[in-house]
C-alpha positions in Angstrom: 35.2 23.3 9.7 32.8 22.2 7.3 31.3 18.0 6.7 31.6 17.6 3.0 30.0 13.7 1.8 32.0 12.1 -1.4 30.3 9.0 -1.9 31.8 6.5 -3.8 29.8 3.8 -6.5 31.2 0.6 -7.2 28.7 -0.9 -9.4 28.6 -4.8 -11.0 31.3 -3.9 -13.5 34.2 -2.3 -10.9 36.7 -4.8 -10.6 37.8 -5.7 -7.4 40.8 -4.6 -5.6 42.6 -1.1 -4.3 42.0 2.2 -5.5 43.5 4.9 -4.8 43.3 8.9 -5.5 43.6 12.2 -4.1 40.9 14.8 -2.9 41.9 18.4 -3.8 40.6 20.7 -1.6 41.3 24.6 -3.9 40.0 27.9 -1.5 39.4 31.4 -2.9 42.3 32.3 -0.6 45.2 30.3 1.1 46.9 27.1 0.6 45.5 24.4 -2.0 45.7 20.9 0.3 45.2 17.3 -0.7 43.7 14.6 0.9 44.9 10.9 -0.1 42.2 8.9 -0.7 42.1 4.4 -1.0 39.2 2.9 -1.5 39.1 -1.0 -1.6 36.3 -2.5 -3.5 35.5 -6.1 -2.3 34.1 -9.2 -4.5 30.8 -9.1 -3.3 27.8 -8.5 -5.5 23.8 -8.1 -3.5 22.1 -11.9 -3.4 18.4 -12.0 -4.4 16.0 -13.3 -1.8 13.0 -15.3 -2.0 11.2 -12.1 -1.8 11.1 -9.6 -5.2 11.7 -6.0 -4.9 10.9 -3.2 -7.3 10.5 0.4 -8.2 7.2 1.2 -8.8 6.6 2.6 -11.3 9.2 3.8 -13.2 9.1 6.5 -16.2 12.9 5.8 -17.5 11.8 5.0 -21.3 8.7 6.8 -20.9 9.7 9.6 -23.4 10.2 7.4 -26.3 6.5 7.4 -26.6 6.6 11.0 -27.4 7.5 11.7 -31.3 9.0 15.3 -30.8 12.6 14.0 -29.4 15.0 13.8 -32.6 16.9 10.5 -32.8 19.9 11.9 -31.1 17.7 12.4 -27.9 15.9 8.9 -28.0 19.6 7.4 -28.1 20.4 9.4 -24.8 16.7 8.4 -23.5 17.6 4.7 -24.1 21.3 5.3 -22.4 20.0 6.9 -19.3 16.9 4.5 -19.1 19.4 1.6 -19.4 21.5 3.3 -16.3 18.3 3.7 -14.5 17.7 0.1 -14.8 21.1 -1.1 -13.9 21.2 0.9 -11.0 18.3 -0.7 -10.0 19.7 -4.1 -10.6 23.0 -3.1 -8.5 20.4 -2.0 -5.4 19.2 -5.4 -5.6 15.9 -4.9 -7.3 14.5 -8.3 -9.1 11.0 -6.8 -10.6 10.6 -3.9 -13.1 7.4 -2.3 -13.3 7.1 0.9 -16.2 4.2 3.3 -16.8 2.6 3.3 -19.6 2.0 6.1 -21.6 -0.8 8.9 -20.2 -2.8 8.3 -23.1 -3.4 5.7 -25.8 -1.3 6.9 -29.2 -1.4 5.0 -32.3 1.0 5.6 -35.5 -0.4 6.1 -38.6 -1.4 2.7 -39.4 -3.6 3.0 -36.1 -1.1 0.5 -34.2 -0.7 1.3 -30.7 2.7 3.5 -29.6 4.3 1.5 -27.6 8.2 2.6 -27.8 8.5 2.7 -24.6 7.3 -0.7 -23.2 9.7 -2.4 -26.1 12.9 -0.8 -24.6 11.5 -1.5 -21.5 11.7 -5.3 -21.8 14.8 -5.4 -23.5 16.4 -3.8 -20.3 14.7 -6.3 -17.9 16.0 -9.0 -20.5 19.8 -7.3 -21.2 20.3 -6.5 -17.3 18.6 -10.1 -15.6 15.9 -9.3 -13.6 14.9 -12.4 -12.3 11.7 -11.2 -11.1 8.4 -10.4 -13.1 7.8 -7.4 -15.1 5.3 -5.4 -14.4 3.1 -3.1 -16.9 1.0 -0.7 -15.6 -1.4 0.5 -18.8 -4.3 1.4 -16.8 -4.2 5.0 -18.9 -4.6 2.8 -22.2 -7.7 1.6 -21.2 -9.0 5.1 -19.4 -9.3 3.6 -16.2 -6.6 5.9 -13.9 -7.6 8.9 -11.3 -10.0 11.7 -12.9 -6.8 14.0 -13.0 -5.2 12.1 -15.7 -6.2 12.2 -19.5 -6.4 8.2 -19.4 -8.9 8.8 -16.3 -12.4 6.9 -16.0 -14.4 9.7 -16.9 -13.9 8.6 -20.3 -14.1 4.4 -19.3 -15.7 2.7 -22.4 -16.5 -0.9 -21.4 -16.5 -2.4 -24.8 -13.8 -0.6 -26.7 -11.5 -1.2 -23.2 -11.9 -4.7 -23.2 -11.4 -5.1 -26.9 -8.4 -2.6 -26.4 -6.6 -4.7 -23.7 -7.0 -8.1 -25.8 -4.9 -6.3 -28.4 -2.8 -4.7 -25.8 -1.9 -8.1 -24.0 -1.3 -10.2 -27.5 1.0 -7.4 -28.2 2.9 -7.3 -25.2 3.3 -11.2 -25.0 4.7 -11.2 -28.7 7.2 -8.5 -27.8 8.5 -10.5 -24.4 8.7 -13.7 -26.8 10.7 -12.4 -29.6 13.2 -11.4 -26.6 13.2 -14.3 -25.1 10.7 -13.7 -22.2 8.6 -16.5 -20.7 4.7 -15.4 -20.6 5.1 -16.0 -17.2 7.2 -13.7 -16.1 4.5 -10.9 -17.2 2.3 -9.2 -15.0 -0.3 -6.2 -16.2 -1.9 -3.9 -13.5 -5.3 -2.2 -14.7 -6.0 0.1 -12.4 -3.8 2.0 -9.0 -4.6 3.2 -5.7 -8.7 2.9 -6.3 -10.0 4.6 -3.5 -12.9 3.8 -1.5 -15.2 6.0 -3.2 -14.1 5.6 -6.6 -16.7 2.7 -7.2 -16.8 3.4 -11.3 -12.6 2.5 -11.0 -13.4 -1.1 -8.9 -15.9 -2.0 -11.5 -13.9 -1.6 -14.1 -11.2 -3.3 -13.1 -12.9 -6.4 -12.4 -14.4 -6.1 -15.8 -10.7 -6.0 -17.4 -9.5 -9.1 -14.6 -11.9 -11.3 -16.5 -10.5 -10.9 -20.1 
């Protein structure tokens, strides 16, 4: 004998009640056999707590911040992202909390590319996350991990500061026009600084005051 999982998703748009199928099971060689299968899917959705829970961080509409996809392909980046997000929603996650880009693009008007972080908040908007939403743009203002191309070797102090002023006006015009209280919206400047990475603290208490 051989275990063989089938899992079965019922997500917030199943209707309740009875299902019911048939596994096939077809060897090389020998008889084909079924299996009846009835699945019941109750009327019970997840309740949110007092306590938020989220994915951090997630990359679903990343790509839309990179121009080489054809407009076919950012439609199926905005399909998949959206599943991404309702699947969250259906595990019982309140908070969502996207990357930003790895490094800061502008168009050709020398506006910041920011694609991604639009679709982003239309999701949390469309899908009801009744937490906050996170943005993590620490790569926008050069202040992640030396491995990165946003890293802190390249940290300038003035042009950051001036850079996330314009970066936060942005991102609270885009949450209004959709309907998003200011207050729901949460930026992160920096991750994981480790103990040694002094130049990565300073900075981000630098940013924390504008």
């Amino acid at each position: 004998t051989q275990t063989y999982w089938l899992t079965f998703k019922a997500n917030s748009e199943t209707k309740p009640g009875d299902y019911f199928g048939t596994i096939k099971i077809m060897p090389q060689t020998g008889m084909h056999s079924k299996i009846p299968v009835h699945v019941r899917v109750l009327p019970f959705t997840l309740t949110d707590t007092d306590i938020d829970y989220g994915m951090m961080m997630t990359y679903a509409f990343y790509e839309l911040d990179n121009g080489i996809w054809t407009e076919k392909e950012k439609e199926l980046i905005q399909k998949r992202g959206l599943e991404i997000y309702r699947d969250l929603r259906n595990h019982g996650m309140t908070i969502i909390y996207p990357h930003s880009y790895f490094y800061y693009k502008t168009d050709k008007d020398a506006k910041p590319i920011l694609h991604s972080l639009r679709a982003s908040l239309k999701g949390y908007k469309e899908l009801g996350f009744p937490g906050p939403f996170v943005w993590y743009l620490g790569h926008l203002l050069q202040t992640a991990k030396t491995i990165h191309p946003g890293s802190i070797l390249n940290y300038d102090s003035q042009v950051a500061r001036m850079r996330l002023q314009d970066l936060l006006t942005k991102f609270e015009i885009m949450a209004k026009k959709l309907g998003i209280p200011k207050d729901k919206l949460i930026v992160q400047l920096i991750d994981e600084p480790d103990p040694d990475q002094k130049e990565r603290t300073k900075a981000g208490k630098e940013l924390h005051q504008v």
